[in-house]
DRENKOL-90352 format. One record per atom (N, C-alpha, C, O, CB): x negated, y, z negated. Coordinates in steps of 0.2 Angstrom, whole numbers, padded with zeros to 4 digits, always signed. Glycine has a CB too. Layout:
# DRENKOL-90352
XYZ
...
END
This chain:
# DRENKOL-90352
-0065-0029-0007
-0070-0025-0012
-0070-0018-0010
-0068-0016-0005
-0077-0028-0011
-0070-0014-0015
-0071-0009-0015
-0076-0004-0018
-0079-0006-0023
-0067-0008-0017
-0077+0003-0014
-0084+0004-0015
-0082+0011-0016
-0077+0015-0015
-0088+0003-0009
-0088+0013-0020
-0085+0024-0019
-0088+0028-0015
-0094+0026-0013
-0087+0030-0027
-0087+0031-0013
-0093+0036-0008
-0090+0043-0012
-0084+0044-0014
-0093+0036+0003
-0097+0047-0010
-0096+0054-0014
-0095+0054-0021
-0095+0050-0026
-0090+0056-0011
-0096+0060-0022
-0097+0063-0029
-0088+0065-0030
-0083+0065-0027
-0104+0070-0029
-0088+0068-0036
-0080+0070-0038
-0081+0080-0037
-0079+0085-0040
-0077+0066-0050
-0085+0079-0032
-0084+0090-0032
-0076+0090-0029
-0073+0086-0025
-0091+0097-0023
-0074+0093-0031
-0069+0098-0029
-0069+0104-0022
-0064+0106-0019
-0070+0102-0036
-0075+0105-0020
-0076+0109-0015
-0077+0108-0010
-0078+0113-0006
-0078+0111-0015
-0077+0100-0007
-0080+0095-0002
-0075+0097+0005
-0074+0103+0005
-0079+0086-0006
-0074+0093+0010
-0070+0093+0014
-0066+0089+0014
-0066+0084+0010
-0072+0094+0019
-0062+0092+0021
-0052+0088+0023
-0053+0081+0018
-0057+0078+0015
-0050+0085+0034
-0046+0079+0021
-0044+0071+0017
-0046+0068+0025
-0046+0070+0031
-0032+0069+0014
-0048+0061+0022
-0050+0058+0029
-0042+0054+0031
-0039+0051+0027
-0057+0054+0029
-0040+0055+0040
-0035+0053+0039
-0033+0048+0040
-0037+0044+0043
-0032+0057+0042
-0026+0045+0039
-0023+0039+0037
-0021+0037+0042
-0019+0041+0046
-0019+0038+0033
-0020+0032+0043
-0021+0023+0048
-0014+0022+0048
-0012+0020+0043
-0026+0015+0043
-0009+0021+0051
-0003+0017+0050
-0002+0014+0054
-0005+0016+0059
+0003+0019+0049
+0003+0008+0055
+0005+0003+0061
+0007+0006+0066
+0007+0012+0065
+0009-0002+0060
+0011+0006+0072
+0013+0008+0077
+0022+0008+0076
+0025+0002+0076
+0011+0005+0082
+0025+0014+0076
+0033+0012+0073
+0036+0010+0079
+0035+0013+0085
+0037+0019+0069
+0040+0005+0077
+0046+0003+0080
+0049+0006+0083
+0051+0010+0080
+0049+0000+0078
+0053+0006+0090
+0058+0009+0093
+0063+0007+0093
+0067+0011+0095
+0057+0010+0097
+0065+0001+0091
+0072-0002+0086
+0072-0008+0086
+0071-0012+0090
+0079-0001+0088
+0074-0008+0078
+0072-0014+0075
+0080-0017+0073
+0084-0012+0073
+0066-0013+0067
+0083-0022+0073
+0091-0024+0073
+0090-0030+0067
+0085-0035+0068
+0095-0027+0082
+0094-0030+0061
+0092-0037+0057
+0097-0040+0059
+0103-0037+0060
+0090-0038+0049
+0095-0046+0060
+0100-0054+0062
+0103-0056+0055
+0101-0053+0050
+0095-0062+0065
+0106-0060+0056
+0107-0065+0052
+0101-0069+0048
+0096-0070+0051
+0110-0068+0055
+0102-0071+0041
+0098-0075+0039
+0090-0070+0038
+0084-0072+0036
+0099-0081+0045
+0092-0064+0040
+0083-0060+0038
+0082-0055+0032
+0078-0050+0031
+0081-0054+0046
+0088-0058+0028
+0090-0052+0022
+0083-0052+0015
+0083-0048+0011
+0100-0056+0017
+0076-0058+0017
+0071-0059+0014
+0066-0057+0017
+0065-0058+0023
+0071-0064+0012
+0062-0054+0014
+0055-0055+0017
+0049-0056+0015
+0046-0054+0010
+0054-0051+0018
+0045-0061+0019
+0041-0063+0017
+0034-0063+0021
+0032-0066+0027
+0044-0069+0014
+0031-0059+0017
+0025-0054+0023
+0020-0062+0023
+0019-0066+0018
+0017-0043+0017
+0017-0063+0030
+0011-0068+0031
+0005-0065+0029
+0003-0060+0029
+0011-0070+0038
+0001-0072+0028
-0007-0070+0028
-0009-0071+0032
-0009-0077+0034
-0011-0073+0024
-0012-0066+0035
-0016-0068+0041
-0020-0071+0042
-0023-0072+0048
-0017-0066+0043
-0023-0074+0035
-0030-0080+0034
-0029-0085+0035
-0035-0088+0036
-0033-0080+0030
-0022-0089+0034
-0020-0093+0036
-0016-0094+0041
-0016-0090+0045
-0019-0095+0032
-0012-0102+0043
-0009-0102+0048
-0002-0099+0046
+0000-0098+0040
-0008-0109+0051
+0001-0096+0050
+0008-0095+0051
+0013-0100+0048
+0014-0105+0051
+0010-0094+0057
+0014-0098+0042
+0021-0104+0038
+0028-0104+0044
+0029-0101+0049
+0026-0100+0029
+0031-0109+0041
+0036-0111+0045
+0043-0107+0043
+0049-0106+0046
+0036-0119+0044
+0040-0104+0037
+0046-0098+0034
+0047-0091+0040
+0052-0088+0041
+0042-0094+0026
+0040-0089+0042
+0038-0084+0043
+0041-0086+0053
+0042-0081+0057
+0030-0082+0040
+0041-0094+0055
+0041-0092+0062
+0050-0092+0062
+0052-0089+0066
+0037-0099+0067
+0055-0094+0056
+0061-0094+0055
+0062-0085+0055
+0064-0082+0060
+0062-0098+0048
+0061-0084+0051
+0061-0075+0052
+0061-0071+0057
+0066-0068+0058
+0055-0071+0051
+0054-0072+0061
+0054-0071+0067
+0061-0073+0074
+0063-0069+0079
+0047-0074+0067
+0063-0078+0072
+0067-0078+0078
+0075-0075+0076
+0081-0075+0079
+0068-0086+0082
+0075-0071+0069
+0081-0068+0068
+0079-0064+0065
+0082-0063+0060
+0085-0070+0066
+0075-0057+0068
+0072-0052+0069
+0071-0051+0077
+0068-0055+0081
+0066-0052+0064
+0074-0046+0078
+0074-0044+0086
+0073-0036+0088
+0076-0032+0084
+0080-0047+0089
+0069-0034+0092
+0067-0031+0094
+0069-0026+0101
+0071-0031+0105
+0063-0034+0093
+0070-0021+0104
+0071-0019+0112
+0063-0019+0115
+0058-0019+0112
+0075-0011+0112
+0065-0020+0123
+0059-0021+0125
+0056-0014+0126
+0058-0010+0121
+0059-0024+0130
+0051-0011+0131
+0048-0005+0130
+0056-0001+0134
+0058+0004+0131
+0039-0004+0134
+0059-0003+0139
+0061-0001+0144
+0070+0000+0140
+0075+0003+0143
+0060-0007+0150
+0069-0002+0132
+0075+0000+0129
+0082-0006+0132
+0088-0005+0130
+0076+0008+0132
+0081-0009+0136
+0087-0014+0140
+0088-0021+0135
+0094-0023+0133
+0083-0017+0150
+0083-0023+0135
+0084-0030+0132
+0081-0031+0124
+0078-0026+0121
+0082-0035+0138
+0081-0037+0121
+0081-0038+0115
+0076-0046+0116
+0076-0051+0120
+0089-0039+0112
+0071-0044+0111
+0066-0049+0111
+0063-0052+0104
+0058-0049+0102
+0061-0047+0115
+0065-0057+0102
+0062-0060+0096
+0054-0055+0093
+0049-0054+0097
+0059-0069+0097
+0055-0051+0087
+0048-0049+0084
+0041-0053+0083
+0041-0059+0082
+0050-0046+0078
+0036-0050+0083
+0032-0050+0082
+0030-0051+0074
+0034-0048+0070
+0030-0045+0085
+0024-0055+0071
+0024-0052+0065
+0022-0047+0061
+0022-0046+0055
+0023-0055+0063
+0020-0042+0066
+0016-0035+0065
+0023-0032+0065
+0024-0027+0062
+0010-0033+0071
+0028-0033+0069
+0035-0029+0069
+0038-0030+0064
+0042-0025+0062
+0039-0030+0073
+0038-0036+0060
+0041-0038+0056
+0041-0036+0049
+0046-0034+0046
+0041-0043+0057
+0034-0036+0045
+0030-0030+0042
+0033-0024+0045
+0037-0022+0041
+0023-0030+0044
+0033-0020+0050
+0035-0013+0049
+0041-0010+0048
+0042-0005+0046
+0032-0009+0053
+0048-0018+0051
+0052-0017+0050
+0054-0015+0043
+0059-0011+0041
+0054-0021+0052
+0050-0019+0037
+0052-0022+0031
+0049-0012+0027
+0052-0009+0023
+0046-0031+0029
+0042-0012+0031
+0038-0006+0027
+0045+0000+0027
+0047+0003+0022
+0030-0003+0032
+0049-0001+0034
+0055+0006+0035
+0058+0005+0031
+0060+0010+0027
+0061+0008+0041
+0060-0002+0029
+0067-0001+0022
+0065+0001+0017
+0068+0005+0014
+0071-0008+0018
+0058-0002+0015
+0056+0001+0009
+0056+0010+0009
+0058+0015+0005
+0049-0002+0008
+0054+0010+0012
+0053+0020+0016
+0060+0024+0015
+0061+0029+0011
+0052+0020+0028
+0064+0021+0019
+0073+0024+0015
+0075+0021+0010
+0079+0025+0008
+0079+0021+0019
+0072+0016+0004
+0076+0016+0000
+0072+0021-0007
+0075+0022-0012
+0078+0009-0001
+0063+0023-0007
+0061+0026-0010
+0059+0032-0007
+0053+0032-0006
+0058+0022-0013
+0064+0038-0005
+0062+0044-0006
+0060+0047-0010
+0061+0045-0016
+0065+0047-0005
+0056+0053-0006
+0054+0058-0015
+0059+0058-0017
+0065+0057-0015
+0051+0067-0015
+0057+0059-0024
+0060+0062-0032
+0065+0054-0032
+0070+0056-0035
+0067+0071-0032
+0066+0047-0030
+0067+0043-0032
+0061+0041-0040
+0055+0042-0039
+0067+0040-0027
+0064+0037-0046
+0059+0034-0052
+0059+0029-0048
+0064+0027-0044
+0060+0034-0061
+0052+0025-0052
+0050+0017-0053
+0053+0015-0058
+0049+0017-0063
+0042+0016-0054
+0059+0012-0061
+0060+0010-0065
+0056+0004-0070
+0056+0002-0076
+0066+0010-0063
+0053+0001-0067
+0050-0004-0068
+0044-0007-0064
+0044-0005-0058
+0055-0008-0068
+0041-0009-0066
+0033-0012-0064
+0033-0017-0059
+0029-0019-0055
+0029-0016-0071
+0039-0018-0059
+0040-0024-0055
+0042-0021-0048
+0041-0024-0042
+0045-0029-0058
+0046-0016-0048
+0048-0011-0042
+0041-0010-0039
+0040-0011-0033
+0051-0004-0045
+0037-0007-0044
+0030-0004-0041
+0027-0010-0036
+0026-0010-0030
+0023-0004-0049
+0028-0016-0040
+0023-0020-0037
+0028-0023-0029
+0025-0024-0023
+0022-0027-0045
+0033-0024-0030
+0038-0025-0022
+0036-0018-0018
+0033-0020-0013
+0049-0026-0023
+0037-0012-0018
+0036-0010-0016
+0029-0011-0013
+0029-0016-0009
+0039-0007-0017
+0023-0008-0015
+0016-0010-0013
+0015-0017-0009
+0012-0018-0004
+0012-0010-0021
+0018-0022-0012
+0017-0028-0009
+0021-0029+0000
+0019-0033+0004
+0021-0034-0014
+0026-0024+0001
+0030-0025+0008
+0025-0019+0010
+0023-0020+0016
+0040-0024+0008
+0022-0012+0007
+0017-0007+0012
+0010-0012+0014
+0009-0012+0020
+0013+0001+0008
+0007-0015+0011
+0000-0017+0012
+0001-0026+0013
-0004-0028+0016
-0004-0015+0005
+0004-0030+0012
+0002-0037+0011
+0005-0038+0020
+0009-0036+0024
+0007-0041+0003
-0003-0043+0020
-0001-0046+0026
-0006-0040+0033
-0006-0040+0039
+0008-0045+0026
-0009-0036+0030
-0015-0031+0034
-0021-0035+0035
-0022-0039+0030
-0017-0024+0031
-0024-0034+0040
-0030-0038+0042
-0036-0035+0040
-0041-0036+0042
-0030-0039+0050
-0036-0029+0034
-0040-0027+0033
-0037-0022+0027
-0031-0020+0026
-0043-0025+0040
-0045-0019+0024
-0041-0016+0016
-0040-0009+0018
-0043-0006+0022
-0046-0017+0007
-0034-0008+0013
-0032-0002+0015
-0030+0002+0006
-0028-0002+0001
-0025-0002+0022
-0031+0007+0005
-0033+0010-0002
-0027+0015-0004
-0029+0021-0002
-0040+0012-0003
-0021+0014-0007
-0016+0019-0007
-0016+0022-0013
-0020+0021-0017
-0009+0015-0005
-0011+0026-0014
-0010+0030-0019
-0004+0033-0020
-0003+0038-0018
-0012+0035-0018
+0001+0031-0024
+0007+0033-0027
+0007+0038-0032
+0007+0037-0038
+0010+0028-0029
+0009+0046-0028
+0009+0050-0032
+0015+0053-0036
+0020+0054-0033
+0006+0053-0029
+0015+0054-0043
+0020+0055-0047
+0022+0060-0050
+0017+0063-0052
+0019+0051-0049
+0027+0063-0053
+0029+0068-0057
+0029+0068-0064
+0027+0062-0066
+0033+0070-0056
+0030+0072-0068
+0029+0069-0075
+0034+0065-0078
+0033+0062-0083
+0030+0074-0080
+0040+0065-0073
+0042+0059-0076
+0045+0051-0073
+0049+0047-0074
+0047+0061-0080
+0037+0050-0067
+0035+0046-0064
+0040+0042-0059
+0042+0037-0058
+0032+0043-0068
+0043+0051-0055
+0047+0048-0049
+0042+0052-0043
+0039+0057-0044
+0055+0051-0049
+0041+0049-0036
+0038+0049-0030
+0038+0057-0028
+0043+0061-0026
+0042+0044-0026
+0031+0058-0028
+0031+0065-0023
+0029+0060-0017
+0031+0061-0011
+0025+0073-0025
+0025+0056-0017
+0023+0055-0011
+0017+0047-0010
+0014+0047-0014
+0018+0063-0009
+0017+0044-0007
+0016+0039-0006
+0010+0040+0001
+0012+0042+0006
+0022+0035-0004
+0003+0039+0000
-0001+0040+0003
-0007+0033+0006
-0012+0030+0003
-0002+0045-0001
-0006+0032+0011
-0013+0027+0014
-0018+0033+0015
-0019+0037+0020
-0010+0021+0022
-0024+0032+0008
-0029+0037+0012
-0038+0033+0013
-0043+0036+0013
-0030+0047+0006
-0038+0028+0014
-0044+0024+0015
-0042+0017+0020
-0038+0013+0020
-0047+0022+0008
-0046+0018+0023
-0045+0010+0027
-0052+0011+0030
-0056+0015+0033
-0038+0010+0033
-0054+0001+0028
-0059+0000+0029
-0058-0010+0033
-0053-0012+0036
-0064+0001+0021
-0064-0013+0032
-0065-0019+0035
-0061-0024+0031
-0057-0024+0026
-0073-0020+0035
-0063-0029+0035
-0057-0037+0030
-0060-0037+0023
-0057-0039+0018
-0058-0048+0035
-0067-0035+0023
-0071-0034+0016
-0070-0027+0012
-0069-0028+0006
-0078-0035+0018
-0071-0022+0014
-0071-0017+0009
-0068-0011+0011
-0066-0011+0017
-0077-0015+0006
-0067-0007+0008
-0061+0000+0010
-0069+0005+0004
-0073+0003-0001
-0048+0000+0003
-0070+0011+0007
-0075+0014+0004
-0068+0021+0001
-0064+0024+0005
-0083+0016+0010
-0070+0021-0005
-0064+0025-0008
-0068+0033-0010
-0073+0032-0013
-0060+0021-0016
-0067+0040-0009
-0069+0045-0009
-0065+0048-0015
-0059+0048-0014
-0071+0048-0003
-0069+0049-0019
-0066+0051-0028
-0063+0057-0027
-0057+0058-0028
-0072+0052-0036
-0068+0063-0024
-0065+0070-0022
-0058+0069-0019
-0055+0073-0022
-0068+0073-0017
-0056+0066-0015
-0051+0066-0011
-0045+0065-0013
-0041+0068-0010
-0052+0064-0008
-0043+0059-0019
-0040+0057-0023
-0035+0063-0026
-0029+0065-0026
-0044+0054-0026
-0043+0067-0031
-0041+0070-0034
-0038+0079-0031
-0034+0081-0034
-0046+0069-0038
-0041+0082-0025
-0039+0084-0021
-0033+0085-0020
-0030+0090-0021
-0042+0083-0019
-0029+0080-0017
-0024+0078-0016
-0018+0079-0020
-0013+0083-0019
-0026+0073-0015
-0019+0075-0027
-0016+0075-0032
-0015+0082-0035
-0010+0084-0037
-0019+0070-0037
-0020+0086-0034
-0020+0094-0036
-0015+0096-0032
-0010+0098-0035
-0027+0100-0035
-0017+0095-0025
-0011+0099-0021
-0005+0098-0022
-0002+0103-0024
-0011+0098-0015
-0003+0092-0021
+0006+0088-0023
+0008+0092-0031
+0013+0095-0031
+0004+0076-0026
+0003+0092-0035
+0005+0096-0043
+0006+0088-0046
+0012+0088-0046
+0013+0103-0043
+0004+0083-0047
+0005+0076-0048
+0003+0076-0052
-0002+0079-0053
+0003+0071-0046
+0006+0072-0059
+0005+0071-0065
+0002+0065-0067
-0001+0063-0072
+0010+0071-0067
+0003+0063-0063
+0001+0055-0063
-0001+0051-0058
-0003+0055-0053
+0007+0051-0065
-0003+0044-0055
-0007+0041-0050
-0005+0034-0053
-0003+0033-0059
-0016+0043-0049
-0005+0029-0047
-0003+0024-0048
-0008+0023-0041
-0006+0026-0036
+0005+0021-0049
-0013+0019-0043
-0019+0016-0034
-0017+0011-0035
-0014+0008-0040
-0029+0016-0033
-0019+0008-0027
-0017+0002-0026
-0020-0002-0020
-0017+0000-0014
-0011+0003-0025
-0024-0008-0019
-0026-0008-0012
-0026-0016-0010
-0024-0020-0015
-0034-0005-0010
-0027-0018-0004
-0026-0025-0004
-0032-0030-0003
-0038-0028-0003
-0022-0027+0001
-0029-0036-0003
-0037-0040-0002
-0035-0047+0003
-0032-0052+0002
-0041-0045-0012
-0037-0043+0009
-0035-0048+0014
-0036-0056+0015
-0034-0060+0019
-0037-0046+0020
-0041-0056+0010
-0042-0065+0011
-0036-0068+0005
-0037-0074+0003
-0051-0067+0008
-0032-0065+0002
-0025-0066+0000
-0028-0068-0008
-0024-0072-0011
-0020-0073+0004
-0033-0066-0011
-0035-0066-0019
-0034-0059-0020
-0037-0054-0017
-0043-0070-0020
-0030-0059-0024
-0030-0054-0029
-0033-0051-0035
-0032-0046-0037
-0026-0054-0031
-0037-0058-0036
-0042-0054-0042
-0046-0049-0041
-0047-0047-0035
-0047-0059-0044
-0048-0046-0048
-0051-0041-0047
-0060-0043-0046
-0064-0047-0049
-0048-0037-0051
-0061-0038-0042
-0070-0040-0044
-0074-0036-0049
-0072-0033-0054
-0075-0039-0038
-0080-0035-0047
-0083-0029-0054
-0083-0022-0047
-0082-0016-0049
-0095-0031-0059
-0083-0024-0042
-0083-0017-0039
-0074-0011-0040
-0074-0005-0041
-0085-0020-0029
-0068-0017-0040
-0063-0016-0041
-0062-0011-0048
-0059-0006-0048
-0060-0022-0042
-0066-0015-0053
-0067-0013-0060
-0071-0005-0061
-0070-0002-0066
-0071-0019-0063
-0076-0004-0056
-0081+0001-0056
-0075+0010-0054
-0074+0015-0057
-0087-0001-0047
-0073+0006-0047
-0070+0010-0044
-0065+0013-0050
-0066+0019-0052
-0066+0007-0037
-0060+0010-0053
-0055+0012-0056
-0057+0016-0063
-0055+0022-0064
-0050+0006-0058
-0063+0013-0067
-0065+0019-0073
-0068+0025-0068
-0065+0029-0071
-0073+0016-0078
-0071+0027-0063
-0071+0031-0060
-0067+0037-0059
-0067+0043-0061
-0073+0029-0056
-0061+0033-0054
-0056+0039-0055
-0051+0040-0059
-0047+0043-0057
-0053+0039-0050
-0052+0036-0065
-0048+0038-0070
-0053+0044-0073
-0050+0049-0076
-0046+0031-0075
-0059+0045-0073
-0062+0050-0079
-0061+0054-0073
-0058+0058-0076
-0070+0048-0083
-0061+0056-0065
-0061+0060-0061
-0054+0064-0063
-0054+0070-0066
-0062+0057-0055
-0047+0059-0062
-0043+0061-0063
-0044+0065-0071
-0042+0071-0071
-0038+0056-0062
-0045+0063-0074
-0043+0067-0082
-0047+0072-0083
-0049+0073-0089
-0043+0062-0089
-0051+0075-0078
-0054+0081-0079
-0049+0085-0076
-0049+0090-0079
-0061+0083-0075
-0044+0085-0071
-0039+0089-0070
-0033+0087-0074
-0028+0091-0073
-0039+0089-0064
-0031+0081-0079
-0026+0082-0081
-0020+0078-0077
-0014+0079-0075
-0025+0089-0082
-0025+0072-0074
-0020+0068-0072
-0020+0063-0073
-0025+0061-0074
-0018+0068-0067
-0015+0058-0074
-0016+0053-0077
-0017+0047-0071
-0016+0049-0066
-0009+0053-0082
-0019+0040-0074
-0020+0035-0068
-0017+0031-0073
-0020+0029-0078
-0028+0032-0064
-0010+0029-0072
-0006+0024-0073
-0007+0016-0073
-0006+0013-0078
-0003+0024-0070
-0009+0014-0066
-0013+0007-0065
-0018+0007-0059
-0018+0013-0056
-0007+0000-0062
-0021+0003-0057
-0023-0001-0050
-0019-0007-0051
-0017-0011-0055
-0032-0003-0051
-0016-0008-0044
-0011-0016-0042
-0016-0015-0037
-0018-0010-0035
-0001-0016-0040
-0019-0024-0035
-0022-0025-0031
-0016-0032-0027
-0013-0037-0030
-0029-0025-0036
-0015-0032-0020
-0010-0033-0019
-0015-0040-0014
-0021-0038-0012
-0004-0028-0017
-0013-0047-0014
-0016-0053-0011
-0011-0057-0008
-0008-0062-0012
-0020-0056-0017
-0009-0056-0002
-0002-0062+0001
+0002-0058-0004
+0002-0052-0006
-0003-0073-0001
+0007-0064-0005
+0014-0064-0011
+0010-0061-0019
+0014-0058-0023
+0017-0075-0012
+0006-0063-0020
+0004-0063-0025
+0000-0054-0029
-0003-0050-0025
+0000-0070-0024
+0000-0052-0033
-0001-0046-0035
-0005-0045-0043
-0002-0047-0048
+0006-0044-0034
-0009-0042-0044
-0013-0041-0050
-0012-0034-0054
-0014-0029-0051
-0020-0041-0048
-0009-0032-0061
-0010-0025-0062
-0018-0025-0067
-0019-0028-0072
-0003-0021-0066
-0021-0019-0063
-0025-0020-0070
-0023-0018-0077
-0024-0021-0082
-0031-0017-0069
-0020-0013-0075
-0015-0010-0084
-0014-0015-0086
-0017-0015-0092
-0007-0005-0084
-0009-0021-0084
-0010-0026-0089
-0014-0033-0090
-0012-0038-0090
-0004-0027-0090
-0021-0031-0090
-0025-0036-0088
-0030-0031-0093
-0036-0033-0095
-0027-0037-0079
-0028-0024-0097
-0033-0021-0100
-0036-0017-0096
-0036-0011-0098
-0037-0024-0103
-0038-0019-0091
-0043-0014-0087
-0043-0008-0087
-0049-0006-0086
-0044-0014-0081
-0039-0004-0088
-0040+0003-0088
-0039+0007-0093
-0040+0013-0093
-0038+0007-0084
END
């Protein structure tokens, strides 16, 4: 669930700063690891995910040897490919891009985290931002900051996005609150909000086509 804090001034303070996993110091793909398939952590570990794991391997701290990953490695392995293959000024060609990408940053976190894909006018990547993180229940989203942000980049557009760790993707009415919010915030400066994708396990919601926004 998602909550707002703050008002939409413009003259508020810093971004509050963002949370990321711990990066790998070398990650090597095996054979047979050419898929990925982020776990829920609400459930047990599939028998897919313990497959993965022993052909995904890792160095130890000491750099010498090689040790089957972790699933928290395995995730960040996945998050780097994604990281190299969408640099700035790369487009989204498709909705469905949107939605793999978002699903390999966030799916499978033990707790919500509230992102932002920021865009140019002709809705290729300045910058990919995690700027909220909160409990297995809610992420409190600050409207100022959003928009803040998006001023600085010069962003034309917004594509939000956050997860729901108990692996349901529906939306709620608080989901629903947040997004008319910073859509009227954004369009006092002339920026546009594209979608909310709300990302749940494997599975994924846009509201844009659900009407919501």
């Amino acid at each position: 669930m998602l909550t707002v804090k703050g008002c939409v001034c413009l003259h508020a303070g810093g971004l509050r700063p963002s949370l990321t996993p711990d990066c790998l110091r070398c990650a090597v793909w095996g054979a047979g690891a050419g898929q990925f398939r982020p776990s829920n952590r609400s459930t047990k570990m599939s028998h897919e995910s313990n497959s993965l794991a022993t052909s995904l391997m890792v160095r130890d701290a000491a750099g010498r040897r090689y040790r089957p990953a972790t699933d928290a490695q395995i995730i960040e392995a996945a998050r780097q490919v994604v990281d190299r293959k969408m640099q700035r000024g790369e487009a989204f060609t498709s909705a469905a891009d949107v939605e793999t990408f978002l699903q390999t940053k966030l799916a499978g976190l033990e707790h919500e985290v509230f992102a932002v894909l920021f865009l140019d006018q002709r809705h290729r990547l300045i910058e990919y931002a995690e700027l909220f993180r909160g409990t297995v229940h809610e992420a409190h989203v600050y409207l100022r900051e959003v928009v803040k942000l998006a001023l600085r980049l010069n962003a034309a557009a917004v594509i939000v996005a956050h997860n729901h760790p108990s692996g349901d993707p529906t939306p709620g009415g608080a989901d629903q609150s947040v997004t008319c919010r910073l859509k009227e915030a954004l369009a006092l400066v002339d920026v546009r909000l594209l979608d909310h994708i709300i990302i749940g396990g494997r599975s994924s919601v846009s509201m844009a086509r659900r009407g919501l926004i």
